[in-house]
Structures are given as structure tokens and as C-alpha cells.
C-alpha positions as a Markdown table, in Angstrom:
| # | Residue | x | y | z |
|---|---|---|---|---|
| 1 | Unk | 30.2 | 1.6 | 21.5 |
| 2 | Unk | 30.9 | -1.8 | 23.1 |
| 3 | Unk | 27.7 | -4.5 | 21.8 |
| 4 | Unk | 28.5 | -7.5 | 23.7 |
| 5 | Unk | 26.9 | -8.5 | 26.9 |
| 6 | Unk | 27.6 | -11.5 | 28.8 |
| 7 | Unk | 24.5 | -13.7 | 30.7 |
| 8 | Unk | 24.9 | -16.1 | 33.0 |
| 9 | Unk | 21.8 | -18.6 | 33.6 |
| 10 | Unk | 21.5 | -21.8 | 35.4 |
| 11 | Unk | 19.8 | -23.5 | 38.3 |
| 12 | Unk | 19.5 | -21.7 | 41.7 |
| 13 | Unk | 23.0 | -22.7 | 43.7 |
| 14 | Unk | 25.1 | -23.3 | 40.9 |
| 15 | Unk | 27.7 | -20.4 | 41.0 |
| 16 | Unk | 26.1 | -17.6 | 38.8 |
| 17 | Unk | 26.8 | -15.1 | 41.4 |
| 18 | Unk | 30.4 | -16.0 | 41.8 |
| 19 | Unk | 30.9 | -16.2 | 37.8 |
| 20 | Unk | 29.0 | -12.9 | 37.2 |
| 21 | Unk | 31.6 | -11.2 | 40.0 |
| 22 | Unk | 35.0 | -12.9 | 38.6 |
| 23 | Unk | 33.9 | -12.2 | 35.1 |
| 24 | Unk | 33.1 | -8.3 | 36.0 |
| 25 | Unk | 36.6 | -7.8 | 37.9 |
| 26 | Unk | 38.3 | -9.2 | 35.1 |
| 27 | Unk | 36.8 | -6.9 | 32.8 |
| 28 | Unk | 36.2 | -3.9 | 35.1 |
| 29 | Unk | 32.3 | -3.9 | 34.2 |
| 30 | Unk | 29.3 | -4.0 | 36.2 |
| 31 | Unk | 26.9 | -7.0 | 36.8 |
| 32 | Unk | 23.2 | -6.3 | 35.9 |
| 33 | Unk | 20.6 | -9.1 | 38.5 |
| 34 | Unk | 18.1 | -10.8 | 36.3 |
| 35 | Unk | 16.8 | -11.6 | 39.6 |
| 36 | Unk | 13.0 | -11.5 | 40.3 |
| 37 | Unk | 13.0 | -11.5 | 44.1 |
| 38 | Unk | 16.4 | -10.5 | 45.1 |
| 39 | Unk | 15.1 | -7.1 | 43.5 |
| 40 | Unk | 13.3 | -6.4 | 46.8 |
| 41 | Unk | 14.5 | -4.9 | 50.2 |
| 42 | Unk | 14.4 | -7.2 | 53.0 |
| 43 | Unk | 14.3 | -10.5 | 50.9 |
| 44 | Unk | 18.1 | -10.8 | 51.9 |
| 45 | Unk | 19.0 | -14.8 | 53.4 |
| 46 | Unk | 16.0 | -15.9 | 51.6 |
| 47 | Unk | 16.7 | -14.7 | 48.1 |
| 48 | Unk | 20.5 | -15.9 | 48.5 |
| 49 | Unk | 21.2 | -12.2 | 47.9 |
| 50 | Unk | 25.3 | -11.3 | 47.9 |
| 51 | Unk | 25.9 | -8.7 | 50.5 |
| 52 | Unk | 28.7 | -5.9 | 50.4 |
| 53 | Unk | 31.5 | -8.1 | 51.0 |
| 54 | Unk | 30.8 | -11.0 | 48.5 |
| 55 | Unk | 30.4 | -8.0 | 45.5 |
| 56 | Unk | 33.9 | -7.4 | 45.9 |
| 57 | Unk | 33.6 | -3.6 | 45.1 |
| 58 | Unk | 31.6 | -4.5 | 41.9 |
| 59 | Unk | 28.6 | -2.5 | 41.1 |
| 60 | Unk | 25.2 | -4.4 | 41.0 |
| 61 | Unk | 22.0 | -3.1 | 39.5 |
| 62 | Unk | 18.6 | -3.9 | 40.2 |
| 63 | Unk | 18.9 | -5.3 | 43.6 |
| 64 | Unk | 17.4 | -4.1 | 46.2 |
| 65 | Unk | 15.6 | -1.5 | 44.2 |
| 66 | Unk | 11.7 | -2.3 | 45.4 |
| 67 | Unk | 9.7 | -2.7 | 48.5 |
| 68 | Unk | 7.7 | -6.0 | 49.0 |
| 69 | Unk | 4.6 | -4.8 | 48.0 |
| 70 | Unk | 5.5 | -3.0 | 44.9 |
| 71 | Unk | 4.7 | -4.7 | 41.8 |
| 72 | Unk | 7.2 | -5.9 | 38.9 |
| 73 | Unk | 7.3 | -8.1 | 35.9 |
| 74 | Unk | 9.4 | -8.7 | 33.1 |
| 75 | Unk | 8.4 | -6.2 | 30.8 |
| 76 | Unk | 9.8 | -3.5 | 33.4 |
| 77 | Unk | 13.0 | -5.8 | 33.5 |
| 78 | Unk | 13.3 | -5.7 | 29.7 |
| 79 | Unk | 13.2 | -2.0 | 29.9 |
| 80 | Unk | 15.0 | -1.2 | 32.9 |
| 81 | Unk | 18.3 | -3.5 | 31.9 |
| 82 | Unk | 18.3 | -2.4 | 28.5 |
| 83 | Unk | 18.7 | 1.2 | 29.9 |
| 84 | Unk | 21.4 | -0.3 | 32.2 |
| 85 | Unk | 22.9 | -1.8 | 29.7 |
| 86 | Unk | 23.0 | 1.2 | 27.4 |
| 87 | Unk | 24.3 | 3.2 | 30.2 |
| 88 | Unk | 27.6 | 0.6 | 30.6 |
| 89 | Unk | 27.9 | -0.3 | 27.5 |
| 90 | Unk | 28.3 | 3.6 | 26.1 |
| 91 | Unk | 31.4 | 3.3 | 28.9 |
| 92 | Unk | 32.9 | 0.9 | 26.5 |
| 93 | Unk | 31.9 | -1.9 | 28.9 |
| 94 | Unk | 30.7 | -5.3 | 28.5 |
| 95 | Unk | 27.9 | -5.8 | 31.0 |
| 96 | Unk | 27.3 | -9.0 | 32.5 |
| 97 | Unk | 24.1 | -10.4 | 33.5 |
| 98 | Unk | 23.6 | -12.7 | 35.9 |
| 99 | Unk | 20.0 | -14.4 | 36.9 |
| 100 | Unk | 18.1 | -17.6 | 37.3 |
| 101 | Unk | 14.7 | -16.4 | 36.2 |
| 102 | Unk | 14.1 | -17.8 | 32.8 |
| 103 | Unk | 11.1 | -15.1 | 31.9 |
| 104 | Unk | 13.5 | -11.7 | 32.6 |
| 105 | Unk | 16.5 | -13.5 | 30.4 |
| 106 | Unk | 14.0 | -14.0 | 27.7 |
| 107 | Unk | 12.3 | -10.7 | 27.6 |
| 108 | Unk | 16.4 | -9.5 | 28.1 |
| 109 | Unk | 17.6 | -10.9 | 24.6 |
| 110 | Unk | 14.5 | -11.5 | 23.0 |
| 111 | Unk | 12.2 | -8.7 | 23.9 |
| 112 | Unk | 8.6 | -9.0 | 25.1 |
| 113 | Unk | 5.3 | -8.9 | 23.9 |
| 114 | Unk | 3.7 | -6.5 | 25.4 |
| 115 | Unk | 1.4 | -4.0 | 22.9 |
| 116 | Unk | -2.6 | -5.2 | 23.9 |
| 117 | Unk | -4.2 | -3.4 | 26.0 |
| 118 | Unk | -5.8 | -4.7 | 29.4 |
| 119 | Unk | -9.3 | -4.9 | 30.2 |
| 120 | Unk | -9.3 | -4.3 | 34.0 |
| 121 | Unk | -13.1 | -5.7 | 34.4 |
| 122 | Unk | -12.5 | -9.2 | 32.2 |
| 123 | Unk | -9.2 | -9.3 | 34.9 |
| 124 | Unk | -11.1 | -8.6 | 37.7 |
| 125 | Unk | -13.0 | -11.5 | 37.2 |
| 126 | Unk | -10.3 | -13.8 | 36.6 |
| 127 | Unk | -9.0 | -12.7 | 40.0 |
| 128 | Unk | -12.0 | -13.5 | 41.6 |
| 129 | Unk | -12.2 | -16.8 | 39.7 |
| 130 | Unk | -8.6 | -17.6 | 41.4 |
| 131 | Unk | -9.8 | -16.3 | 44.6 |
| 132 | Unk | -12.5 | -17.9 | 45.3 |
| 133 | Unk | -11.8 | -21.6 | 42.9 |
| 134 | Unk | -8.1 | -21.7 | 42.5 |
| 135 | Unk | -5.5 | -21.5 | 39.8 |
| 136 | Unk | -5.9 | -24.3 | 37.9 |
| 137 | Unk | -10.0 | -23.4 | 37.0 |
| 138 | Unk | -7.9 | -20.2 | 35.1 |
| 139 | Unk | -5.1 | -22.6 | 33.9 |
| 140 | Unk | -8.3 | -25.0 | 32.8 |
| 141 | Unk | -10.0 | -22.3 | 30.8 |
| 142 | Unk | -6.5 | -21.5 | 29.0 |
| 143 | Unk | -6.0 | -24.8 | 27.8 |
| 144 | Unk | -9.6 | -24.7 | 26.0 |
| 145 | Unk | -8.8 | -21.4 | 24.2 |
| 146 | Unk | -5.2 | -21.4 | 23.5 |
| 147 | Unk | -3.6 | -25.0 | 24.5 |
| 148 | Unk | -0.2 | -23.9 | 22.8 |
| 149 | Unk | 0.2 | -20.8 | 25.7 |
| 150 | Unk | -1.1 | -23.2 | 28.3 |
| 151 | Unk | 1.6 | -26.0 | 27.7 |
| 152 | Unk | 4.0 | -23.6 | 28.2 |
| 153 | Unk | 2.7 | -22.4 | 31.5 |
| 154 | Unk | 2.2 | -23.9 | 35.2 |
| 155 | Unk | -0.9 | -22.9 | 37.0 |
| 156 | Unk | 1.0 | -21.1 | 39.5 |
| 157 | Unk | 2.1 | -18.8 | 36.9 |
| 158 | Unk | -1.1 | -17.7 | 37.3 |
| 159 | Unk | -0.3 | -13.4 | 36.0 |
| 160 | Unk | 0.8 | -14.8 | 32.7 |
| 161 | Unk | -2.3 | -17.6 | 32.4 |
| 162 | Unk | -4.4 | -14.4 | 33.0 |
| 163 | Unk | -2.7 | -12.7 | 30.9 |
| 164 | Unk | -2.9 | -14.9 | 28.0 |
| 165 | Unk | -6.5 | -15.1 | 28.8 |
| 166 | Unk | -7.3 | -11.2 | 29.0 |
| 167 | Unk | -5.4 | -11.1 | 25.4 |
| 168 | Unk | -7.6 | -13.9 | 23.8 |
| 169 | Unk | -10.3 | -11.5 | 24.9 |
| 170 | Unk | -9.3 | -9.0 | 23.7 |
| 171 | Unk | -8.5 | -10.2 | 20.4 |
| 172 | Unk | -9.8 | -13.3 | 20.1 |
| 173 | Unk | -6.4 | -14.0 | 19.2 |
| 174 | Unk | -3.6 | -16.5 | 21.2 |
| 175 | Unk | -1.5 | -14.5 | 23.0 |
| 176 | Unk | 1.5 | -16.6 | 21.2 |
| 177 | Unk | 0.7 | -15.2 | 17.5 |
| 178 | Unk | 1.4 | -11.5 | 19.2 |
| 179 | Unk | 4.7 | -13.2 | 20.1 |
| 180 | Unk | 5.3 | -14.7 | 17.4 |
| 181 | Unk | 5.4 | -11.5 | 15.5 |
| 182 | Unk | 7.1 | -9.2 | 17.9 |
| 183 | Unk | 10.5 | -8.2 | 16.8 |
| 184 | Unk | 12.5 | -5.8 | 18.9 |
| 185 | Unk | 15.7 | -3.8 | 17.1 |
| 186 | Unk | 18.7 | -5.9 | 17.9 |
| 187 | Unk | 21.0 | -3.7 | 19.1 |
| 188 | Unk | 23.6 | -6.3 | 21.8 |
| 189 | Unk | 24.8 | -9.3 | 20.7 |
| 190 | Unk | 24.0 | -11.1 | 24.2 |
| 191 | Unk | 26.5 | -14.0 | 24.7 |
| 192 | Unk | 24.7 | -16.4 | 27.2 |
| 193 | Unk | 26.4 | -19.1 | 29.4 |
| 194 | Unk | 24.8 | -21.7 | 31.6 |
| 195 | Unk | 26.5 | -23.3 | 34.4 |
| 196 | Unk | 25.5 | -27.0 | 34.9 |
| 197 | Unk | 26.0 | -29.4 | 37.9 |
| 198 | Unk | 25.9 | -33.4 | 38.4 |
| 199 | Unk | 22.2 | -33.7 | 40.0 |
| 200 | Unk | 23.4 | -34.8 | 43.1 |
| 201 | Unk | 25.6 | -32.6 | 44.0 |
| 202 | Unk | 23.4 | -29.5 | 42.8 |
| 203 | Unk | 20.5 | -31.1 | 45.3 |
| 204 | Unk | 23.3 | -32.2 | 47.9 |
| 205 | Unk | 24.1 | -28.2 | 47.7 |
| 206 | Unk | 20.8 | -26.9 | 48.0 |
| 207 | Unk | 20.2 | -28.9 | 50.9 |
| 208 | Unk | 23.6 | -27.1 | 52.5 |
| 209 | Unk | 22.4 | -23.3 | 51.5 |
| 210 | Unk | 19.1 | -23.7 | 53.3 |
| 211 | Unk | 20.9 | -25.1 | 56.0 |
| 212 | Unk | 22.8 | -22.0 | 56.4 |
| 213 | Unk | 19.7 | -20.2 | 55.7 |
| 214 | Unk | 18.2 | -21.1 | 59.1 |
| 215 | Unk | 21.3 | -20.6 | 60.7 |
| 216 | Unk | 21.6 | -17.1 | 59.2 |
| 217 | Unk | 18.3 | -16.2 | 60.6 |
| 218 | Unk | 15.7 | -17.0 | 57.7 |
| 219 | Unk | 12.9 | -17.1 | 60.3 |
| 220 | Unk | 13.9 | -14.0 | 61.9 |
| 221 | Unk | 14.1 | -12.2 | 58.6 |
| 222 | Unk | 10.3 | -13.6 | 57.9 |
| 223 | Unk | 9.6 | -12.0 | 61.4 |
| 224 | Unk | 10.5 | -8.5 | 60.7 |
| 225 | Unk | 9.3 | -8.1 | 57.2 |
| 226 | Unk | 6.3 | -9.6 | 58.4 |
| 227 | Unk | 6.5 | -7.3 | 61.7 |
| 228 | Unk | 6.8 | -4.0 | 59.3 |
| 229 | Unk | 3.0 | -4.4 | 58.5 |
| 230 | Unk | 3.6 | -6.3 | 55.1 |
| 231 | Unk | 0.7 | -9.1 | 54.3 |
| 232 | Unk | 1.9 | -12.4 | 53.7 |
| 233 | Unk | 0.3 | -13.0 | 50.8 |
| 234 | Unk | 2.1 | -10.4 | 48.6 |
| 235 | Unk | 3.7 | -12.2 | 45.1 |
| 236 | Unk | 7.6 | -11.1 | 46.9 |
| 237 | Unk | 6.8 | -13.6 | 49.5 |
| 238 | Unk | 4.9 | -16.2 | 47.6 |
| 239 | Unk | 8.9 | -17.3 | 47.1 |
| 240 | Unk | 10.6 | -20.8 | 47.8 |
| 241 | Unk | 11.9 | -20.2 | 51.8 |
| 242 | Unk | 9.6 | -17.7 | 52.6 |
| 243 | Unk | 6.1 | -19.2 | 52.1 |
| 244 | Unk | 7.1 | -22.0 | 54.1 |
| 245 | Unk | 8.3 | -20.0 | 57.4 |
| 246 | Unk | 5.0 | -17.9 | 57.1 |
| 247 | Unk | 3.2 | -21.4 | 57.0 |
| 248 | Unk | 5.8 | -22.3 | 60.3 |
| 249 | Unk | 4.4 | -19.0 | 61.7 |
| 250 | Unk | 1.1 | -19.2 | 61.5 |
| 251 | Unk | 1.7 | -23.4 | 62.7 |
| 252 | Unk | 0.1 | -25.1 | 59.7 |
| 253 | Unk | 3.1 | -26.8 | 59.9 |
| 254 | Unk | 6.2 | -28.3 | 61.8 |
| 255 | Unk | 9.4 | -26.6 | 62.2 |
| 256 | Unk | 11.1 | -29.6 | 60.9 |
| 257 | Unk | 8.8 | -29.7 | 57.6 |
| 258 | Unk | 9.0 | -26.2 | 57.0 |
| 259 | Unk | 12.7 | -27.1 | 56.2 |
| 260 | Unk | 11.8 | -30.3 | 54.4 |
| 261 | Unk | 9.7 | -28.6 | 52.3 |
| 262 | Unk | 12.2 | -25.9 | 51.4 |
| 263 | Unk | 14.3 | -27.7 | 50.5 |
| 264 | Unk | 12.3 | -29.8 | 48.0 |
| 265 | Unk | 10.5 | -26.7 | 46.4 |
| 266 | Unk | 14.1 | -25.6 | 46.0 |
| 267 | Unk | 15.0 | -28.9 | 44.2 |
| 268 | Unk | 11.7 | -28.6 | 42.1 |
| 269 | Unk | 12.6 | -24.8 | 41.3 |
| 270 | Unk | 16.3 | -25.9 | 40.2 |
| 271 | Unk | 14.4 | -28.3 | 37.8 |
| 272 | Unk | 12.0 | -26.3 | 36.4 |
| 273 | Unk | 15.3 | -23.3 | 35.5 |
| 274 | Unk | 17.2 | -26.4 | 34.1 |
| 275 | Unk | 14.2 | -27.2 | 31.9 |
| 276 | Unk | 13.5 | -23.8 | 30.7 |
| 277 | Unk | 17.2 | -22.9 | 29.9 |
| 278 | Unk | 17.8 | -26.0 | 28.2 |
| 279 | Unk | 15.7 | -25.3 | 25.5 |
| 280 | Unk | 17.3 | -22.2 | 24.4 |
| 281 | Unk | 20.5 | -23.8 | 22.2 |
| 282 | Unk | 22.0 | -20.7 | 22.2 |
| 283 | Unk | 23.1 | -21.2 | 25.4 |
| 284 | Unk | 27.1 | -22.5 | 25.9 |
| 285 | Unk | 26.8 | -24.9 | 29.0 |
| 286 | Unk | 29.7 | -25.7 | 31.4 |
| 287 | Unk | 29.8 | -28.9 | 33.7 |
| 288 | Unk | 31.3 | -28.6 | 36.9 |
| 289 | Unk | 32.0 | -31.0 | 39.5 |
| 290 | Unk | 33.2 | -28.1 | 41.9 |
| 291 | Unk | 33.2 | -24.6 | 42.9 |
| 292 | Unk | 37.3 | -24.2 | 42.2 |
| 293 | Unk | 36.3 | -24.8 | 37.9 |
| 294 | Unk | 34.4 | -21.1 | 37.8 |
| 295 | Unk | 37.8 | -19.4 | 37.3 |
| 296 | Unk | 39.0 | -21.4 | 34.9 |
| 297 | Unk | 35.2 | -21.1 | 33.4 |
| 298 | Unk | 35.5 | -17.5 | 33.2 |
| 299 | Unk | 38.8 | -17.3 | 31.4 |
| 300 | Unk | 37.4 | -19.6 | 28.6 |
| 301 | Unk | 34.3 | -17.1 | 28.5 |
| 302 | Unk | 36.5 | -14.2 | 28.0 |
| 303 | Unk | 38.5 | -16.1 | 25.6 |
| 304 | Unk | 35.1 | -16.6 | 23.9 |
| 305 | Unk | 33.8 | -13.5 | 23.9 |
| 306 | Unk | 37.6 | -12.1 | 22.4 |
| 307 | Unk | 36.5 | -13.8 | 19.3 |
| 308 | Unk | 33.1 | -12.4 | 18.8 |
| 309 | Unk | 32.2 | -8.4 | 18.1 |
């Protein structure tokens, strides 16, 4: 049984998609999303989501799989693309992963903690507490109990802030030891690859792709998920793009800063990827200057992965 799998990471905009589909029809595989919002239905021009032509004829898993308001974390991911990858691999496949969220690649190759139990009143509270005072009072109250969790959170990752907070409760234990310890069988050898852009030109990108965003009909696409009885304030569209356009709908803001604003949580998104990706050194990165590089990229990935069982 094949034991390789190939992941591409990097910033939003920087090619993944394209490298995950040349890579796949090169080696007649299948491409698994570590995607967090392009998992849901409607979230299409938003999400940057390839359609039918762009695949190519490759198959794509977990896209498209959930509604908006159905919930999903990593710990599903780590489950579901490990049976995915099972599934291709037992083909005598290499699968290839492709995704920018940092949190489903890690749970991916590293596993996740996930083995305390939950204490729905303590989190019922904590929900009220960011309700009704905000996210950083919960990020606050992390940083007195467990400051090692808490410096590697933001307070808008609020689910894993509460998280860390229900397990200190639990325990009275930091949610990190648990991590710490947690070993998962390595069965894959996962080969990971990072694609990584001149900061200008990856900003001078993401400027273009929400360009053709609004052009594409982002605001019309906020509309009619919107019209289909879904609540703004589900997590699926607490995303970069789509928060802004509900604020454009409900005029707390300008058309033209709805766009501005896009297009600098984008560049603040890209930054935070970059930041979280570059601390993993198992990563191989690849500099590019321009789009035309990713086939020559994927044959020195394949030659890479030759050498390696």
C-alpha cells in the first residue's frame, strides 16, 4: 500500500489550487481540500472555490460537503481525510492535499488532541461571557490560567480559547500538556510543500482576485445564501469577503470600504498562514515570481517524492 501523501500549504492566492491539480494529473491521484470554508455549499466566489472546469477531471474531496449552518472543526477533518486518504492510498495512490488552513494541516500529519470531555454548562457560560463582553474578556481569562495556549491563539479564535479553557476546568490541567502527550500511529509519511511569493506581488494578487470577486457576483452570492433563510452570523460566514458584504448589506458601511476592507483582512489572513506555516521546518518552500514556475515546481516535487518511500 502506497504511504506517501503530498500537502501543499501556503498563503491564500498563491497557486495551491493549481499545484495540487498538476501534481494529481501527473500522478493520476485525487486531491483531498484542507479547506475550512470552501467545505460548504454556496460559499463558491467567496471561498475562491475551483469549479468543474478548473479541476480538470480530477476528483476533489471535502468540498462542498456541508451546509452553512452545519458545524465542523478539525478533529472531524483529521478523521475524515485520514479515511480519504486510506481509501486512495489502498488504490496505490499518492494523495495530495491541498489547503491554507494551518489548524486542519496540523491535526492532518500530527493528529489532534482531542480525548477530555466537555462540560456543556462551564461552555455555556463562556458563550454568554462572549455574547454579552466580547472575545478578548475569554482570551483575557486564558492568558491568566494557561499563557502558553493563549500566545498561541488570537481572540477571534475564540472555539479553541474556549476550548482551552473548558479543558483547564476540567482538569485543572493546560490544554497543551494533553497535547504534548498525544501521539497518533504514524501510518503516511506526509511530504509537505509551501509555496511562497515576493510580498508585493502576493498583496498586488489579492487585490486582483477580490477584484474579480465583485465582478463575479460576490454580493449577489451573499444575497442568496442570505435569501435562503441562513443567519448572518453563522461561523461559515464569519469569513474574509463575506462578513464585509453582510456589513455592506445591512449599510454599516460603504460599498467602496466593503472592498477596502476585504482586501486588507485578506492581506492580514495571507500573513497570519505565512506565520503559522513557517514555523513548521518540515515544510520544503518554493519562491516564485510567477504563476508559469508551478509546472516546473511540480516536477521537482515528484522528483522529490521518487526518492522518498
Amino acid at each position: 500500500m502506497e504511504r506517501r501523501v503530498i500537502v501543499i500549504v501556503g498563503p491564500t492566492c498563491s497557486g495551491k489550487t493549481s499545484l495540487g491539480i498538476k501534481l494529481s494529473k501527473f500522478l493520476n491521484s485525487e486531491v483531498i481540500s484542507a479547506d475550512s470554508r470552501q467545505i460548504y455549499k454556496f460559499l463558491n466566489i467567496g471561498t475562491a472555490k475551483p469549479s468543474k472546469r478548473e479541476m480538470q477531471g480530477i476528483k476533489h474531496h471535502l468540498i462542498d460537503i456541508l451546509k452553512p449552518d452545519e458545524e465542523y472543526n478539525a478533529s472531524k477533518f483529521e478523521k475524515d481525510a485520514l479515511e480519504l486518504i486510506k481509501s486512495i492510498t489502498e488504490k496505490n495512490k499518492i494523495p495530495v492535499v491541498v489547503g491554507g488552513s494551518g489548524l486542519y494541516i496540523k491535526a492532518l500529519v500530527d493528529g489532534i488532541f482531542n480525548t477530555v470531555d466537555t462540560d456543556e454548562v462551564y461552555r455555556k457560560e463562556l458563550l454568554k461571557i462572549k455574547r454579552e463582553i466580547g472575545v478578548e474578556k475569554l482570551y483575557t481569562m486564558l492568558e491568566k490560567i494557561d499563557p502558553v495556549t493563549a500566545s498561541k491563539l488570537l481572540p477571534q479564535n475564540w472555539k479553541r480559547v474556549i476550548r482551552a479553557l473548558e479543558v483547564f476546568k476540567i482538569t485543572g490541567k493546560p490544554i497543551w500538556e494533553f497535547q504534548k502527550n498525544y501521539k497518533r500511529k504514524e501510518e503516511y509519511n506526509f511530504l509537505q510543500f509551501g509555496l511562497n511569493w515576493p510580498r508585493h506581488k502576493l498583496y498586488a494578487m489579492i487585490e486582483n482576485r477580490v477584484d474579480n470577486m465583485i465582478k463575479l457576483g460576490l454580493i449577489d452570492e451573499v444575497k442568496n445564501i442570505l435569501a435562503i433563510k441562513y443567519t448572518k452570523d453563522l461561523n461559515s460566514l464569519n469569513t474574509v469577503g463575506y462578513k464585509e458584504i453582510i456589513s455592506y448589506l445591512d449599510n454599516e458601511i460603504e460599498f467602496n470600504e466593503a472592498v477596502r476592507l476585504i482586501k486588507r483582512n485578506t492581506r492580514r489572513y495571507a500573513k497570519r498562514q505565512l506565520t503559522w506555516f513557517r514555523k513548521d521546518t518540515r515544510i520544503t518552500w518554493f519562491n516564485l515570481e510567477n504563476v508559469d514556475r508551478l509546472n516546473d515546481i511540480a516536477k521537482e516535487i515528484l522528483q522529490i517524492i521518487d526518492k522518498v518511500s
